[in-house]
N, C-alpha and C positions, 0 to 999 in steps of 0.2 A: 595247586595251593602253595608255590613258593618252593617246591620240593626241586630235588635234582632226579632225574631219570638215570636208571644206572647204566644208558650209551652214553649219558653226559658225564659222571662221574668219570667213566672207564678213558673218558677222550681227557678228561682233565687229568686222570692220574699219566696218560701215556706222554702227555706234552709236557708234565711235571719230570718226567722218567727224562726225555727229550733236553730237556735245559739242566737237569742237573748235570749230564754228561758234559755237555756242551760249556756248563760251570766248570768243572772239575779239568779240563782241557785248559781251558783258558787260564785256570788258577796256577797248571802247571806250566803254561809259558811265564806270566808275569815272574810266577819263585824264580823258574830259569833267568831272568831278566835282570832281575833282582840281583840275582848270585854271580852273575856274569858283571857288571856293574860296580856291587861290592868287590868280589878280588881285585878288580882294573885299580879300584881306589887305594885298594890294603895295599898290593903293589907299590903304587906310589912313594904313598906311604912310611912303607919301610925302608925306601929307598935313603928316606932322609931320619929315619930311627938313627938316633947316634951310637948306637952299637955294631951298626951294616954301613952308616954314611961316608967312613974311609977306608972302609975294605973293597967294597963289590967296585971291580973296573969300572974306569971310565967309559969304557965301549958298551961294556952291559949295561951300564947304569944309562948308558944313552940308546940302546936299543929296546931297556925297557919301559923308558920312556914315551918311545916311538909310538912303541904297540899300545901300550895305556893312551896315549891319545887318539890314535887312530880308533882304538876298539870303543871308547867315549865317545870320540865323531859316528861309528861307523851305528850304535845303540841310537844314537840319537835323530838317524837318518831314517835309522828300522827299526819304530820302536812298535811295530805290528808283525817283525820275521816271525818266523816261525821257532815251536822251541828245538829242534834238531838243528837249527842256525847257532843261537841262541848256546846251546851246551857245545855246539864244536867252538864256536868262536871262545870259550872258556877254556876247552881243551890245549886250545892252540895258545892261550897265555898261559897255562901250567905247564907247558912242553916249555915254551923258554924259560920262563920264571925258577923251575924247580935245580935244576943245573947251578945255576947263578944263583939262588939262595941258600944250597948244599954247600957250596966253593965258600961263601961267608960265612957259614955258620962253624967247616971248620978253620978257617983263617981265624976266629976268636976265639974257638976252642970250644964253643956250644957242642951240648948234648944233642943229641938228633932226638930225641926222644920228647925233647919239653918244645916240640912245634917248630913252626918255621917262619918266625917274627907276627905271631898272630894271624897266621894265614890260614884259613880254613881248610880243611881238607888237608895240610899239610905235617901234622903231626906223627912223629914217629919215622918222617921217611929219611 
């Protein structure tokens, strides 16, 4: 009469149980992707904020360039990696970036405390 059997029921709740994970997985690469993406840009970014634009060296200012590019080619190549790709490849722009944005911040006399030119995750360091 139209009705579900409860093997049917049971097989729809497990394949529902089945794709939510399988959502929740995939939502947390895209954030990672997202987040990896967004700093490459903030980066940029700041490079040319006019309170960092004549302090941070030329050399970093051109190594951090490098990496913001390559790390924009390298997303747009794998933009199916994996998210353990994905957060190391993040990693490895805050390992140079943090250095070179500390060095400016005190060359102007910034507070460390009110962030690190709008950089997420970098306030307080």
């Amino acid at each position: 009469k139209g009705r579900l059997s409860e093997e049917e029921i049971k097989n729809i709740l497990e394949e529902a149980e089945k794709y939510k994970s399988e959502d929740e997985e995939l939502k947390k690469k895209i954030t990672a992707k997202n987040d990896l993406e967004s700093f490459a840009y903030q980066m940029r970014n700041t490079l040319d904020d006019g309170k960092f634009k004549d302090v941070i060296k030329k050399e970093d200012k051109e190594k951090v360039e490098k990496a913001v590019k390559e790390c924009i080619e390298w997303v747009d190549k794998n933009p199916n990696a994996e998210l353990d790709e994905f957060q190391s490849k993040k990693k490895e722009l805050e390992d140079l970036w943090k250095p070179i944005i500390m060095e400016a911040y005190k060359q102007t006399g910034g507070q460390q405390g009110q962030g690190m030119g709008g950089m997420p995750g970098m306030g307080g360091m």
